[in-house]
C-alpha positions, 0 to 999 in steps of 0.5 A: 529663434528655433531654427538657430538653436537646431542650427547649433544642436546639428553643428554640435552633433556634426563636430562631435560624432568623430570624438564618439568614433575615436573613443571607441576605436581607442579601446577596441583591441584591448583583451581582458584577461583575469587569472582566477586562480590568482585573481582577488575578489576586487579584480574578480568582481571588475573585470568579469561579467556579471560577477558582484563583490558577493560572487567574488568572494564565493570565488575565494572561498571555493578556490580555497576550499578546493584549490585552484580551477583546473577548467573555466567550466570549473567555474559554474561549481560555485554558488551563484554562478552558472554556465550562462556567466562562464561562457560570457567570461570564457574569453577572459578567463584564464588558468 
C-alpha cells in the first residue's frame, strides 16, 4: 500500500515539474515599468516593491504638494519610504 501511494506521489510530481517550468518561462521577459508621476495609488501600491496602500498615498500627496519626481531617487523624500525601496524599484520606476 505505501509503495503504491510513492508510486503515485513520484508519477505526479514527474508529470507536473514541466508545468511548474512553463509557468515561470511564460512570464520571465515581462518588465514592470510604473510612471510615478501619473501612477494612482492602486497602480503605486501593486506593481512597486514594498509600497502599501498608505505609502501610496504619501506618494500623492508628496507629488501633489511638490509636483512631479524629477529622479527616482526623488522618491525616498516621502514618508515611509527609504533608499533601500528606491533601489529595489529602480528598474521599475520611470519619469
Amino acid at each position: 500500500m505505501k509503495q503504491g501511494f510513492v508510486a503515485v506521489v513520484m508519477a505526479l510530481a514527474m508529470l507536473l515539474t514541466p508545468l511548474a517550468y512553463a509557468a515561470k518561462d511564460k512570464y520571465e521577459d515581462i518588465e514592470i515599468v510604473v510612471n510615478i508621476n501619473k501612477a494612482n495609488a492602486e497602480e503605486l501600491d501593486k506593481l512597486l516593491v514594498g509600497i502599501g496602500p498608505d505609502k501610496a498615498e504619501n506618494i500623492i500627496q508628496y507629488r501633489k504638494q511638490n509636483g512631479k519626481f524629477a529622479t527616482a531617487d526623488d522618491l525616498a523624500k516621502v514618508k515611509g519610504i527609504g533608499p533601500s525601496t528606491v533601489e529595489k524599484n529602480r528598474d521599475r520606476i520611470e519619469l
